[in-house]
C-alpha positions as CSV (number, residue, x, y, z in Angstrom):
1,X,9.8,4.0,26.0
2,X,8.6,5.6,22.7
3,X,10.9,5.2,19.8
4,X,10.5,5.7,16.2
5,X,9.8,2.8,13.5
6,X,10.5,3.2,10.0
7,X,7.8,1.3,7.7
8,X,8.0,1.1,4.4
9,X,5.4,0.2,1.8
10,X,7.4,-1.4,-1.4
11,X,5.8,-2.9,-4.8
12,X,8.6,-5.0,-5.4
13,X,7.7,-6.2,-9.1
14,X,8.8,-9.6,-8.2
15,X,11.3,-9.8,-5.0
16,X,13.9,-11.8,-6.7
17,X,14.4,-9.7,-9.5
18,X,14.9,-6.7,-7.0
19,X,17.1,-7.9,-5.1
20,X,19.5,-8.9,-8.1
21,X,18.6,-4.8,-9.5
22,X,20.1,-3.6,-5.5
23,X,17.5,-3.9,-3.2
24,X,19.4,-5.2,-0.5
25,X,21.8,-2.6,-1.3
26,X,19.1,0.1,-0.3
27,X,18.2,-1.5,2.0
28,X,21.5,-1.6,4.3
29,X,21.2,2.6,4.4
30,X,17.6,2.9,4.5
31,X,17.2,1.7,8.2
32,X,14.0,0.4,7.9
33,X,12.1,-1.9,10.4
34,X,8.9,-3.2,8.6
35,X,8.4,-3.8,5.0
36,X,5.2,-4.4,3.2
37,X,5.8,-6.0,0.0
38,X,3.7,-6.6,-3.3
39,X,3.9,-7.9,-6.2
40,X,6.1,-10.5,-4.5
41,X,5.7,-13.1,-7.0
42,X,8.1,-15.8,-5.6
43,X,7.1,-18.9,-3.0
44,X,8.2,-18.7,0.7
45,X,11.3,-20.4,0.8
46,X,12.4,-18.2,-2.0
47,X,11.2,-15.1,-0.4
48,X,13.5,-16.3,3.0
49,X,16.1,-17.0,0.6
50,X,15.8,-13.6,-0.9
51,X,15.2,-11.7,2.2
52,X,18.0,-13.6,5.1
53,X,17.7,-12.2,8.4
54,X,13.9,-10.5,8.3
55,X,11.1,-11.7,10.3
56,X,8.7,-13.0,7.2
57,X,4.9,-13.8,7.1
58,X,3.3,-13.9,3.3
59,X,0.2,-14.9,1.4
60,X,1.2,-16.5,-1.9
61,X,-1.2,-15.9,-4.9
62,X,-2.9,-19.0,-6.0
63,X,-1.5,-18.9,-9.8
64,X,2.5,-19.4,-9.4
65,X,4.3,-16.4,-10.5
66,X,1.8,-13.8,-9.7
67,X,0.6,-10.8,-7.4
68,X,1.9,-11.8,-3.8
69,X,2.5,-10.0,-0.8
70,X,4.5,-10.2,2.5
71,X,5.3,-8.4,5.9
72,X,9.1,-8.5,6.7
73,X,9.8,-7.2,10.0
74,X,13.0,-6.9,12.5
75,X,10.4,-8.0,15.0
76,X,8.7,-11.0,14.9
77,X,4.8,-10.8,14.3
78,X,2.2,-11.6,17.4
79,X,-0.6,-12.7,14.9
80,X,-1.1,-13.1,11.5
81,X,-4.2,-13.1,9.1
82,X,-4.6,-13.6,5.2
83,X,-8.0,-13.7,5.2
84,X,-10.1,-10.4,4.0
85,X,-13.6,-11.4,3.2
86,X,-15.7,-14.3,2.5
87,X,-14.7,-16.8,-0.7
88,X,-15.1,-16.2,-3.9
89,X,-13.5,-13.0,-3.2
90,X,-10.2,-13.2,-4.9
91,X,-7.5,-12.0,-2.6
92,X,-5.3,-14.6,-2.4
93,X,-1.9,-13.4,-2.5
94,X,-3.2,-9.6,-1.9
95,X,-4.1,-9.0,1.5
96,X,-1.9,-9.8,4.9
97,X,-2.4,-7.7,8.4
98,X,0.3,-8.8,11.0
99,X,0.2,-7.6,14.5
100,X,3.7,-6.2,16.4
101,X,4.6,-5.6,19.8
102,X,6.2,-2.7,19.9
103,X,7.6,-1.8,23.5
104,X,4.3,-2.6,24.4
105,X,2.1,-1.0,22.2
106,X,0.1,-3.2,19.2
107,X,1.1,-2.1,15.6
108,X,-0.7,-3.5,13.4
109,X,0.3,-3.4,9.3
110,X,-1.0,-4.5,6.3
111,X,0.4,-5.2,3.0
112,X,-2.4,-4.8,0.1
113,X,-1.8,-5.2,-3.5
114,X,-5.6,-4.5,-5.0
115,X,-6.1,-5.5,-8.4
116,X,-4.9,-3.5,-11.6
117,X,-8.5,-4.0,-13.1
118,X,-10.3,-3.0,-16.6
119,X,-13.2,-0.9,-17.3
120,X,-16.4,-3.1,-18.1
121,X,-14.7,-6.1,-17.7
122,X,-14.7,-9.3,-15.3
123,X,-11.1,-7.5,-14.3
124,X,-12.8,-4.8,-12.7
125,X,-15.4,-6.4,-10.9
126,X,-12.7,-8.6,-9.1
127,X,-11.6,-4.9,-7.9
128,X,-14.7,-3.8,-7.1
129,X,-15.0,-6.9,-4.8
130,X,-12.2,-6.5,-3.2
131,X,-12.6,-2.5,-2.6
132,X,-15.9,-3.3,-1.1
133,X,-13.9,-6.0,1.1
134,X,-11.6,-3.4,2.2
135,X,-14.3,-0.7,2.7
136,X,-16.0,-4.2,5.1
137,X,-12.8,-5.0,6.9
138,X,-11.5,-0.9,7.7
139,X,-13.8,0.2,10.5
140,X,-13.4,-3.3,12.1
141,X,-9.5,-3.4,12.0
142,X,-9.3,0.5,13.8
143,X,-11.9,-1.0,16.4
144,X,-9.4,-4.2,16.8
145,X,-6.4,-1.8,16.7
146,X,-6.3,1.4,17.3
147,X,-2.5,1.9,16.1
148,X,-3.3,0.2,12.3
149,X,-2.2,1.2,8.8
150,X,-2.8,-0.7,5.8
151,X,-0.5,-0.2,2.8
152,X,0.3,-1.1,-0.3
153,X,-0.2,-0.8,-4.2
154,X,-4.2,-0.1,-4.0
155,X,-4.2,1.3,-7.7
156,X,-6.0,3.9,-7.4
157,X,-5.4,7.6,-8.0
158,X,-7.5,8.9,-5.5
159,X,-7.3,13.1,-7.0
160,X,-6.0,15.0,-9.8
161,X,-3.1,15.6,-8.1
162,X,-2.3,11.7,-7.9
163,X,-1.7,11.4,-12.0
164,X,0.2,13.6,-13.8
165,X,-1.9,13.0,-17.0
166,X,-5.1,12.7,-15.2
167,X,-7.5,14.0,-17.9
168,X,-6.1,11.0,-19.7
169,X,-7.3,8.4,-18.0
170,X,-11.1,9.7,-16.5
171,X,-12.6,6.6,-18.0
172,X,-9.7,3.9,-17.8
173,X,-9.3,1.6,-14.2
174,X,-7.0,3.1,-11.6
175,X,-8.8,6.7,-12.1
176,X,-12.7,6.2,-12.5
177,X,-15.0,7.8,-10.4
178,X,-16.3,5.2,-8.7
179,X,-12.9,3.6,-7.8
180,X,-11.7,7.4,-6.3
181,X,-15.4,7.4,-4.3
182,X,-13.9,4.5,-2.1
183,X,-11.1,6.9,-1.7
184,X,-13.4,9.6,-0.7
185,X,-15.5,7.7,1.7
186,X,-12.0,5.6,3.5
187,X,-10.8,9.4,4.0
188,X,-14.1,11.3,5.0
189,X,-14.9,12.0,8.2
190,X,-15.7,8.9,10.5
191,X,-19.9,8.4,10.6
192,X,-20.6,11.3,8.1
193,X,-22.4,11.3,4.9
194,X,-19.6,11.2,2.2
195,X,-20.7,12.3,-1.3
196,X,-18.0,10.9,-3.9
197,X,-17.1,12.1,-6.9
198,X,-18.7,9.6,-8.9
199,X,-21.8,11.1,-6.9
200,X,-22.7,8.3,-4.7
201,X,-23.3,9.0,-0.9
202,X,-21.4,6.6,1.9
203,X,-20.3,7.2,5.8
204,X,-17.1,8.3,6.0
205,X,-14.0,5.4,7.7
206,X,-12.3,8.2,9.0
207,X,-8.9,6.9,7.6
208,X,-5.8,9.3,6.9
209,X,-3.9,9.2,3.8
210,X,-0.6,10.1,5.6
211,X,0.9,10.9,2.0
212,X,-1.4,13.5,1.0
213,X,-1.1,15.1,4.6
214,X,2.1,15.7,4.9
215,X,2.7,17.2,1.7
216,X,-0.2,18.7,1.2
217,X,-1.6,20.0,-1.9
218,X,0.7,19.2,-4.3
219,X,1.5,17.2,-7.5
220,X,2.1,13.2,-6.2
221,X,4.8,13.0,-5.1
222,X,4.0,9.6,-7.6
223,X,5.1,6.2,-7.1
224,X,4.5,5.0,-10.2
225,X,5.7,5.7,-14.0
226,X,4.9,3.5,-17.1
227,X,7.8,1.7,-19.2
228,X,6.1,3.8,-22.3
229,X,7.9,6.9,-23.8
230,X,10.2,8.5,-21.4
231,X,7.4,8.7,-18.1
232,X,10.4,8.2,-15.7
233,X,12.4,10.8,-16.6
234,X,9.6,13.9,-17.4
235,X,8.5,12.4,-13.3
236,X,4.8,11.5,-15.5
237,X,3.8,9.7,-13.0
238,X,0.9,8.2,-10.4
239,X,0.6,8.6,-6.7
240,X,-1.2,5.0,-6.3
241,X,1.0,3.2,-3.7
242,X,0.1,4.7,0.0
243,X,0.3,4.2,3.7
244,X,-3.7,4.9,4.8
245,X,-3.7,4.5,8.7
246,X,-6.5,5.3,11.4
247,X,-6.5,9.1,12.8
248,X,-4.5,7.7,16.1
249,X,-1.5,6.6,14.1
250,X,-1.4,9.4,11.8
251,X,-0.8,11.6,14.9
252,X,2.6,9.4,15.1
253,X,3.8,10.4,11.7
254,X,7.4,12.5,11.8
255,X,8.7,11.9,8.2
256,X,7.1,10.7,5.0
257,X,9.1,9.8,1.3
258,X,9.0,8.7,-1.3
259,X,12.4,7.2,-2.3
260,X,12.4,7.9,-6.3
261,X,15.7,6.6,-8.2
262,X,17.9,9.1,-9.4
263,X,17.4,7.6,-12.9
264,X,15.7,4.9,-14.4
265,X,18.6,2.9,-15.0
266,X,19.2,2.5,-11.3
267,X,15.6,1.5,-10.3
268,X,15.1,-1.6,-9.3
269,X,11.5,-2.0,-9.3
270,X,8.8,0.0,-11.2
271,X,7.6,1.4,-8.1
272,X,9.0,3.9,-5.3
273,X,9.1,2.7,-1.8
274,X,7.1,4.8,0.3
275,X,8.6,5.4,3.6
276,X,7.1,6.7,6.9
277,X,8.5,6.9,10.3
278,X,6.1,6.8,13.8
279,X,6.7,7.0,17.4
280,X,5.4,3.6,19.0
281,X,6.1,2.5,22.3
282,X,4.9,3.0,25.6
């Protein structure tokens, strides 16, 4: 029998450190059933010890203390894979997909944490590796499973409406052109010509950004505000952590939030979680 699942998509800015600011805390009313975490920045034992009682898989970064991301479920996870595309690519501690029975129907989730970056700089061409790994791995994964959404801080701003201050930052990583043209051609129609807004011309994935589709044409709602100035509180903000799944889960979606603070003193990471409930279940 179909039922609905709450997943949530949290940048966690180090796991410990939320969990002493009240993440568990939101976590007891927020009845959610999968998590995918980033930013995780802690080793497995200490993610068990900070997480008791969830189903956990994770990919560790290779440099201690950094990036990191994990599935934790109330379900445990049928199959597990860290493993995006061929070495060098650097995605150690930034990519997991976990597959979940779910009354008989395969959910498959993945937590994604894609590189910050820098404009003409060895920075960005880590991300642009690792965007063209995803752009790889995306038509394969809805073939695999046809219920699969991949989420996560993908820093990116895919529009205008994603950043407040988007004229601000045209030529600075997480808004150029050619980052937002994966965006386009992820979300275009499956097999067609794409032209991106950096004017390059792709095939459409097909994918559904269930954010923007549910609330439609509208500022954000963001995820994201800088420490600097008072960003928080004036909501300046980016929409850069999302839930992108295939056309056959999107038709699942019933709700979709993003669960801002009520004040930055009460945050207790840097992002939103972004939260999504589907029917699953046969």
């Amino acid at each position: 029998m179909s039922r609905s699942v709450r997943i949530a998509s949290i940048n966690v800015n180090g796991i410990r450190a939320a969990v002493r600011n009240g993440m568990i805390e939101w976590l007891d009313g927020a009845g959610v059933d999968v998590m995918a975490l980033q930013e995780v920045r802690a080793t497995e034992e200490q993610l068990r010890d900070a997480l008791p009682g969830w189903e956990l898989v994770n990919d560790e970064a290779l440099a201690k203390g950094r990036a990191g991301v994990a599935i934790a479920t109330r379900m445990p996870a049928v199959q597990v894979r860290r493993v995006l595309g061929p070495e060098p690519l650097d995605s150690a501690g930034r990519w997991i997909e976990a597959d979940i029975d779910v009354d008989g129907e395969r959910l498959t989730v993945v937590s994604a944490y894609v590189h910050t970056g820098e404009a003409d700089t060895p920075r960005q061409d880590a991300k642009w590796a690792f965007l063209d790994a995803m752009e790889r791995r995306m038509p394969q994964l809805r073939a695999e499973s046809p219920l699969s959404v991949i989420m996560g801080d993908l820093n990116v701003g895919h529009r205008e409406l994603d950043i407040r201050n988007w004229k601000g930052n045209v030529k600075k990583a997480g808004f150029l052109p050619r980052e937002r043209a994966y965006f386009d051609r992820f979300l275009g129609p499956a097999g067609e010509p794409v032209v991106g807004v950096d004017g390059s011309t792709g095939m459409g994935l097909g994918w559904t950004d269930v954010g923007r589709t549910f609330h439609g044409e509208v500022d954000g709602p963001y995820t994201w505000w800088s420490s600097r100035g008072k960003a928080f509180d004036n909501d300046t903000g980016w929409r850069i952590d999302y839930h992108l799944s295939t056309p056959e889960l999107a038709e699942r979606v019933s709700d979709y939030r993003v669960v801002r603070a009520p004040s930055w003193d009460t945050r207790w990471s840097d992002h939103a979680p972004v939260v999504v409930d589907y029917t699953i279940g046969r």
